[in-house]
N, C-alpha and C positions, 0 to 999 in steps of 0.2 A: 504494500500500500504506500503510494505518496504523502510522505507526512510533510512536505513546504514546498512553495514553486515559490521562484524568486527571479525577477528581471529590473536590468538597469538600462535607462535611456532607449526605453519604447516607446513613439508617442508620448503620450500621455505618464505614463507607468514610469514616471523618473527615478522611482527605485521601489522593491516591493521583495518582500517576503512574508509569501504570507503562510502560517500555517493550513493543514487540512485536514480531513475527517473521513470516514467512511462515506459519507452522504452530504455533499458542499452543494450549497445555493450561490451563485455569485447574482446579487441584484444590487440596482442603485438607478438613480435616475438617468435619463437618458441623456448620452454624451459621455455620461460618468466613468467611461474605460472599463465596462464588462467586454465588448466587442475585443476589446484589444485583448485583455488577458484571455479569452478564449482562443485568440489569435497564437500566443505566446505557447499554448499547449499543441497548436497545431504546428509551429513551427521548430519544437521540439522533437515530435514525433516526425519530421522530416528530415531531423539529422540520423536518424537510422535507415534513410534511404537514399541520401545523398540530394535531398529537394529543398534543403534549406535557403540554400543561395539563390535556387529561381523564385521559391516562395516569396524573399524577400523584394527580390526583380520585380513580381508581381505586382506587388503593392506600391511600385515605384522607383525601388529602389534603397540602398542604407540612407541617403540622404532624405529621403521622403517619409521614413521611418523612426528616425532618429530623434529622441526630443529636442522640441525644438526653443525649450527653454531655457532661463538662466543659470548659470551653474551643471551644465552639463559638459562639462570636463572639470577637472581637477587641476591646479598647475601643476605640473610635472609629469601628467599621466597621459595614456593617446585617448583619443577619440573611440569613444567601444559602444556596442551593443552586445549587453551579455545576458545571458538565460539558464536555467538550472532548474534542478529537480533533487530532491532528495526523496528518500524511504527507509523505511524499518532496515535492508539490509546493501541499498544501492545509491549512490548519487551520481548525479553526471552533471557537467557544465561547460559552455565553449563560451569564447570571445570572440564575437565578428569586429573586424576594423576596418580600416577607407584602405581599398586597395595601392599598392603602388603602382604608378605609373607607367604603363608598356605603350612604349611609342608604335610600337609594330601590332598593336591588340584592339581589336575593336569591345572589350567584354570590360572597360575600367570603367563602370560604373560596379562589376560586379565585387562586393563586399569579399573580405578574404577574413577565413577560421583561423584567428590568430593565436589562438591558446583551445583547448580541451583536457578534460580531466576526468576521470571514474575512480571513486571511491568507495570502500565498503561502509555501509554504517551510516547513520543521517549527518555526520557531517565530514569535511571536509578536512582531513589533517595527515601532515607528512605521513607515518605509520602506517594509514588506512589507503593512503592513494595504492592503484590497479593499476593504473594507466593514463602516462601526462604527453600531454603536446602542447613545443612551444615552436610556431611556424610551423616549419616541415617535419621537422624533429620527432620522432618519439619513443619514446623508452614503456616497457613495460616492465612490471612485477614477475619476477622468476620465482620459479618453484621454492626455491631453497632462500626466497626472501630478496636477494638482491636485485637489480636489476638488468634488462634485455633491451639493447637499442635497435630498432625497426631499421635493417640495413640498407632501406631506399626512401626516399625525402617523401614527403607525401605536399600532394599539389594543395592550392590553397584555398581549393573551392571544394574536396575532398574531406569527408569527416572520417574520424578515426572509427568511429562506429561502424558505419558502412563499408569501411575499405581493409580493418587490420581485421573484422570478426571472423577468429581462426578454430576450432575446435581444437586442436593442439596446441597453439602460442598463445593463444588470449583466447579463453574459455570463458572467461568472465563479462569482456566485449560482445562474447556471442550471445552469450545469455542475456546481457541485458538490451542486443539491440533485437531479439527475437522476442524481450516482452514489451518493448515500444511501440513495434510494429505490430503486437497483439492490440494496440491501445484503440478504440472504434469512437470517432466521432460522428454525429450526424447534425446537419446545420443546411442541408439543400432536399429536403424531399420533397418531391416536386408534386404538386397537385392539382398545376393547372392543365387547361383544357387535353393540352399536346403532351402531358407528359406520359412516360413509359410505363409509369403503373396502371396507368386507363386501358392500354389496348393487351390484346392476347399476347402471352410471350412465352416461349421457350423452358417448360418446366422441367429443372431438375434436382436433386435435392439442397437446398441450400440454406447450410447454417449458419451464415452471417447475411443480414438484408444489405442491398445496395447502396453506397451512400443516397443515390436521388431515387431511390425503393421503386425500381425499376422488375427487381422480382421479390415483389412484395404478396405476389398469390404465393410461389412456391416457397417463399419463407416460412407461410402461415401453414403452408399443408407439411412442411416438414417438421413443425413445429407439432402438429397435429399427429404425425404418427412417430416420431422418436423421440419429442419433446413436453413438455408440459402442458398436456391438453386440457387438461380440467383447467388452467389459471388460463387459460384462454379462451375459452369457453365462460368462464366470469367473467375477463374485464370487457367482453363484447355485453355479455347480458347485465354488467353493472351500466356501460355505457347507455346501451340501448336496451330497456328493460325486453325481455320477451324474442328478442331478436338474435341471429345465429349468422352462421359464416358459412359458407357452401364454395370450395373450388372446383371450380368445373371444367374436365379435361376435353380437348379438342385435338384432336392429330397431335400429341406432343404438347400444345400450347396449352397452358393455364389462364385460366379469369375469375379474378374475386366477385363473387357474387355477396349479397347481404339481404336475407329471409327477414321482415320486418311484419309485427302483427298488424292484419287487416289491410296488406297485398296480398293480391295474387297470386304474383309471381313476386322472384324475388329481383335488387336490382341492380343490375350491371356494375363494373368497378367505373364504365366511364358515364355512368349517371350520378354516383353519388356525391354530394355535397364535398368539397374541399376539406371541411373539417372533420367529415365523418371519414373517406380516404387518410386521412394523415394522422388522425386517430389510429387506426385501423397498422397504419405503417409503425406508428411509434412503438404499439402491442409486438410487433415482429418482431423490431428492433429491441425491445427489451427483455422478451423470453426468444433470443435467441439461444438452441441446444445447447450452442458450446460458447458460454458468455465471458467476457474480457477481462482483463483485469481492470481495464479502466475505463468506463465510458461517459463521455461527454456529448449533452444536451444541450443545444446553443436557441435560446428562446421557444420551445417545444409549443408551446401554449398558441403560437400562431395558427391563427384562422381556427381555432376550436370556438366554439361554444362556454362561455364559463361553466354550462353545466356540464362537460365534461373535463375539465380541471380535475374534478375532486375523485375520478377514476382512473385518470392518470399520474396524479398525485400518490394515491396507495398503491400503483403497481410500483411506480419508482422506489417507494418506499421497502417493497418488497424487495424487490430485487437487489436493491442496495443493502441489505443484509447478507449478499456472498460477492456481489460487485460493488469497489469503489465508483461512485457515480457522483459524477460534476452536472450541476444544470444550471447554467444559465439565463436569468430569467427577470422579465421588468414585472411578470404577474404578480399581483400579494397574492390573490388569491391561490394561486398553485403554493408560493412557499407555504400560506396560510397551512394547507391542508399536509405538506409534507411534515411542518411542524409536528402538526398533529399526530401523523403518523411513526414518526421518527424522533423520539427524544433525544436522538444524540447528534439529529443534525445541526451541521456545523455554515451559522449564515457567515458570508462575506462580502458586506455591503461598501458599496465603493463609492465615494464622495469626490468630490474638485476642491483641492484649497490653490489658490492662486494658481490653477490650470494645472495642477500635481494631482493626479490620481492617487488616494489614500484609502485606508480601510475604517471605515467609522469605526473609532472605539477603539485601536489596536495600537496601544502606546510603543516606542522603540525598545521599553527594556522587556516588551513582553510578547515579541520577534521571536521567530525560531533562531540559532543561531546559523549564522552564514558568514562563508568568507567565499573571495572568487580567485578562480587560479589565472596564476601570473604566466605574463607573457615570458 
């Protein structure tokens, strides 16, 4: 389990550590830098597939990204954006910085990994480090305690995670970059008219739904025959009193159907309502067979019905008793109700002071603690 994320000079996010919990809300008003700290998880999970640096391209670029406020440097220190993750037995962390200058390169907007680190234990300290990069450089923890220098430079758009994960020289890189990329966000499932969950598609068994729940029938029928059918089977009839889930097979191709009391028939995935589909998606996505270690809910409550908050509220709840789960959220009424269900969930409400992203309530001596590795 994640017990602290912590980022310097993101946006908004001019520095943060925050603690977390089995079951985290991040909410605050809007602008308040939820978006970004959601951001921050997804750009982590992309340093185990070497997607960091175009994620960042994405959004602009490090300068576009960068805060843009006062006091974002230090005298004496370079210019960084940095990110991290701690847990019960892992932490990682890198340092992006302004690349240097290649007269012959068209890619110098792209930010360069100027430091990484993996350490055992939640935090950070000489004894505990696995595995340090500083530039090209890096050295690993050998068996017998001392250390092993990686005999070729590593590029600077290259993370050590995705490039040194060895099963024999760093077992420890593999393992933790194979439960990062276990890590399942959902923040795009698509509900409008054209999207892919509406039309017939291609079933076959599948136990993680699509990020835009493009097989979101065969999700639910795998769910239905190796999964936990009875909890899916409630939160359709908590949602929709009376009402049931029917997939219906075609030459290979599946289609969600939804039996509803006093139709006829029952009705199409591309007739029903946007919030009853994405309802419906969210169900997949939560009792998926083979669930993550970590999953993250980026405003889930869009286009629902507030009377359906409070049945997707107690599935979260539920399932956050074997999965850590982040959900991100402007709803009271969803946190309302996880509260309710969850006494140990852990809110993380995020405020603006002077355009500085902050945690209401979370003084600095009562921080997790954090240090960041040097270049």
């Amino acid at each position: 389990m994640l017990t602290t994320l912590a980022v310097e000079n993101y946006r908004s996010l001019r520095r943060l550590v925050v603690p977390l919990g089995q079951l985290n809300v991040v909410t605050g008003a809007n602008g308040s830098g939820k978006s970004s700290l959601y951001r921050v998880l997804r750009l982590l999970a992309d340093f185990s597939r070497n997607g960091a640096v175009a994620g960042l391209a994405r959004e602009g670029g490090l300068d576009s990204t960068l805060w843009a406020g006062p006091g974002r440097t230090v005298r004496g220190e370079p210019l960084a954006l940095r990110l991290g993750f701690a847990g019960d037995d892992f932490g990682y962390a890198a340092d992006l910085g302004v690349p240097v200058p290649d007269m012959y390169s068209m890619f110098n907007r792209d930010p360069e990994i100027k430091a990484e680190a993996v350490w055992a234990g939640p935090v950070l300290r000489p004894a505990a480090m696995l595995a340090e990069r500083g530039g090209p450089v890096v050295r690993l923890r050998a068996d017998k305690g001392g250390w092993e220098m990686v005999p070729h430079a590593l590029k600077s758009f290259d993370s050590m995670l995705a490039e040194l994960a060895d099963p024999q020289h760093a077992p420890d890189l593999l393992v933790l970059r194979e439960r990062i990329r276990g890590w399942r966000f959902y923040d795009h499932l698509r509900t409008d008219a054209d999207a892919p969950g509406r039309a017939l598609q291609i079933g076959t068994r599948t136990m993680v739904l699509a990020h835009d729940g493009a097989d979101g029938a065969a999700a639910l029928q795998t769910i239905r025959e190796i999964g936990d059918a009875e909890a899916l089977n409630q939160a359709v009839d908590h949602a929709f009193p009376g009402s049931e889930i029917e997939i219906a097979g075609r030459d290979g191709r599946f289609e969600l159907l939804l039996h509803q009391p006093g139709l006829h028939r029952p009705l199409g995935s591309a007739e029903l309502s946007d919030g009853t589909l994405r309802y419906l998606l969210l169900v997949a996505a939560l009792l998926s067979p083979r669930p993550p270690e970590l999953l993250v809910l980026n405003e889930p409550e869009t286009s629902l019905h507030p009377q359906l908050l409070g049945p997707l509220g107690e599935l979260i709840a539920k399932v956050a008793e074997d999965t850590q789960v982040i959900v991100v959220t402007h709803a009271r009424e969803l946190r309302d109700v996880l509260a309710a269900h969850a006494p140990d969930l852990h809110t993380i409400e995020l405020v603006k002071e002077d355009g500085v992203t902050v945690v209401d309530g979370l003084r600095p001596l009562e921080e997790p603690p954090w240090h960041w590795p040097k270049r």
